[in-house]
Backbone as numpy.savetxt, mean C-alpha at the origin, in Angstrom:
# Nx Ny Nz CAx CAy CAz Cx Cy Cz
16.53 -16.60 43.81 15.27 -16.38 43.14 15.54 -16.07 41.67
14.93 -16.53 40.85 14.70 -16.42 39.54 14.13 -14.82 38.89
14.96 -13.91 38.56 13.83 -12.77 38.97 14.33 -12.45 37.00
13.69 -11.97 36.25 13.27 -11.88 35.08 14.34 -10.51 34.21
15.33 -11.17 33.54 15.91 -10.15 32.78 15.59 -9.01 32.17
16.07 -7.98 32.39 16.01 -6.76 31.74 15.54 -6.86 30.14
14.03 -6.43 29.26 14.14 -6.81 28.34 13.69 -5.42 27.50
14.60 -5.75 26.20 14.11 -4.59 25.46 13.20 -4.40 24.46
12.56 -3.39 24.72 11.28 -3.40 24.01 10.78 -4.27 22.47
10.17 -4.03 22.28 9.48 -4.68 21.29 8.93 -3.97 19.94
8.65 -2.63 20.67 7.99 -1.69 19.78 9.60 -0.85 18.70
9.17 0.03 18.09 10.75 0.50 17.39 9.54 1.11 16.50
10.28 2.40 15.95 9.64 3.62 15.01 10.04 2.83 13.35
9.11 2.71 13.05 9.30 1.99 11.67 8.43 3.10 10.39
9.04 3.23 9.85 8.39 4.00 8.39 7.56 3.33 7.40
6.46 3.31 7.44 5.47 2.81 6.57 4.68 3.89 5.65
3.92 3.35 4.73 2.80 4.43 3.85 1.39 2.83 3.67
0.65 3.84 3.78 -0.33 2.95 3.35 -0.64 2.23 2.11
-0.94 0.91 2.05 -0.75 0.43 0.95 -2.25 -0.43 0.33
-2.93 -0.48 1.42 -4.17 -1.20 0.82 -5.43 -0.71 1.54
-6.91 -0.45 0.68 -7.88 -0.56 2.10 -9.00 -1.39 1.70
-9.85 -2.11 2.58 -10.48 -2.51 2.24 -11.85 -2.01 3.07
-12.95 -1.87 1.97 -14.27 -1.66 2.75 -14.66 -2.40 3.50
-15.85 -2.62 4.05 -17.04 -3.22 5.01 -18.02 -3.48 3.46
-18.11 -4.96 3.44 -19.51 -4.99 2.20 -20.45 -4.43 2.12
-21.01 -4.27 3.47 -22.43 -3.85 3.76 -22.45 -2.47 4.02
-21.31 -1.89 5.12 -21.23 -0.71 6.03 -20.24 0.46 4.97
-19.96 -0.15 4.00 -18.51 0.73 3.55 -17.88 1.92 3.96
-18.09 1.12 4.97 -16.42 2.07 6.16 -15.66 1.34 5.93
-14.19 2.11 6.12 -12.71 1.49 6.28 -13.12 -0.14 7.27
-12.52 -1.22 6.65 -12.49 -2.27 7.46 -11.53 -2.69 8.05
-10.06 -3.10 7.09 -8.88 -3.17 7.09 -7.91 -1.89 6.50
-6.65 -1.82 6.90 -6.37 -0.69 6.16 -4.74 -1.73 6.33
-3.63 -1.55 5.43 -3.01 -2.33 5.26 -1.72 -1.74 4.69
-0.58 -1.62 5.30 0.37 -0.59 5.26 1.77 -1.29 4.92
2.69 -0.65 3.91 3.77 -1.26 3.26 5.15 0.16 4.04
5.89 -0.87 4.55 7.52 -0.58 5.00 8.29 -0.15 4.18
8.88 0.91 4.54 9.87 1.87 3.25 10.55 2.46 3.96
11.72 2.03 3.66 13.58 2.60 3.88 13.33 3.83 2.73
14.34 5.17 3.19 13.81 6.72 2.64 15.14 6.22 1.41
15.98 5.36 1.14 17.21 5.22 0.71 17.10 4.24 -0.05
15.61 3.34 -0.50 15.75 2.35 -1.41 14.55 2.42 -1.75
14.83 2.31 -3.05 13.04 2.63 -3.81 12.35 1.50 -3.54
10.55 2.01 -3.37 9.50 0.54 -3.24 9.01 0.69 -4.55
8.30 -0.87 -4.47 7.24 -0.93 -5.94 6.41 -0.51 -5.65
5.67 0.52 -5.84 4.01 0.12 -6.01 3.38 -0.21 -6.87
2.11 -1.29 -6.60 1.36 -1.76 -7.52 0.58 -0.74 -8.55
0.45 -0.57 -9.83 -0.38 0.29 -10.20 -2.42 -0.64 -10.60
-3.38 0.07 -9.98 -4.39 0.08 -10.30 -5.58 0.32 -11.43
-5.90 0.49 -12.39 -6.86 0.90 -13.07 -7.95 1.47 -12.53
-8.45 2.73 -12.54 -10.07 2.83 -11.64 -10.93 3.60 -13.22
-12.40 3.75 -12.79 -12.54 4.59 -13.62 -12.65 3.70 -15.53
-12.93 2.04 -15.75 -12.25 1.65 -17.11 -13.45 1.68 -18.01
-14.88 1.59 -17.01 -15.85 1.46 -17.72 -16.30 3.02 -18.12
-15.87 4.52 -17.96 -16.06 5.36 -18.16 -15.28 5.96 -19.13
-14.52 4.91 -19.81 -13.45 5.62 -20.70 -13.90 5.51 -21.75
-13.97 6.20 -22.85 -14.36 6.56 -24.20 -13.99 4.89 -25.39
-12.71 5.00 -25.01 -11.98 3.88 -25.55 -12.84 2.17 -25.89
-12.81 2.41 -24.05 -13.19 0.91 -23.68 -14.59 0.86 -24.07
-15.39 2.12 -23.89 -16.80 1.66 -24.43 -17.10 1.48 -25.89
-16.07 1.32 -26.87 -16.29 1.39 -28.00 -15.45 0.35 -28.34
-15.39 -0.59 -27.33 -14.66 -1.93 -27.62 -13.05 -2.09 -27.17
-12.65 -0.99 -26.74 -10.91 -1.51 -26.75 -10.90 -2.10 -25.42
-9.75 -2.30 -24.95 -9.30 -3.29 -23.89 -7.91 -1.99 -23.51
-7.63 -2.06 -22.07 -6.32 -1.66 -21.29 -5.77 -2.98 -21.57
-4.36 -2.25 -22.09 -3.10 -3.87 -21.78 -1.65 -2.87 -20.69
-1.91 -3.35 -19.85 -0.90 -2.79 -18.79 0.13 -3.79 -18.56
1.33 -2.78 -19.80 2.61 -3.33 -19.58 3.61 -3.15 -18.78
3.54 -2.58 -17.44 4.05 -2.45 -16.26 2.70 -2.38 -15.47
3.04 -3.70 -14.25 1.82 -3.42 -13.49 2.34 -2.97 -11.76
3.68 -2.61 -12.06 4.10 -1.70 -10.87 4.88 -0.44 -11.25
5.34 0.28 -10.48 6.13 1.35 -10.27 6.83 1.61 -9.30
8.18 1.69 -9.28 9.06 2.08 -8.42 9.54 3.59 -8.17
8.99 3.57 -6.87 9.56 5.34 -6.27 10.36 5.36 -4.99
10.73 6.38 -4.63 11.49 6.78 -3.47 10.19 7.34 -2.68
10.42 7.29 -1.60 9.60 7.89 -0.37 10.49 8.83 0.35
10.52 10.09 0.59 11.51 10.82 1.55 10.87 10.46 2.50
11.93 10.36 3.76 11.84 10.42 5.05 10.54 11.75 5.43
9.85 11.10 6.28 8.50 12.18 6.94 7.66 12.88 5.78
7.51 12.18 4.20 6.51 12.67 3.71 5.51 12.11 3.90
């Protein structure tokens, strides 16, 4: 009889941080939520955002953001 090898799991403890979310158009609840993998021993990028551009003093008096790094690299310790 053909009887089905011993197999090992599938699942495994992996270290992630959250990395994206996206609303509901209509409902704006969490819709998607979207999570980036990080070794505690090698720095990740993160993307940096702008929020907040139309409230800035600056911009309403004509200037412009020029974002000359549009990431940042950090370390994550293990279990923060």
């Amino acid at each position: 009889a053909n009887l089905p090898k011993e197999r090992t799991p599938l699942l495994e403890n992996v270290l992630v941080i959250p990395s994206d979310l996206q609303l509901h158009p209509v409902a704006h609840s969490a819709f998607c939520l979207n999570y980036r993998r990080y070794h505690p021993t090698k720095p990740i990028r993160l993307p940096l955002r702008p929020i907040n551009e139309e409230e800035s003093p600056a911009i309403k008096r004509g200037g412009f953001l020029l974002m000359v790094n549009k990431f940042v690299e950090c370390l994550v310790e293990e279990g923060a």
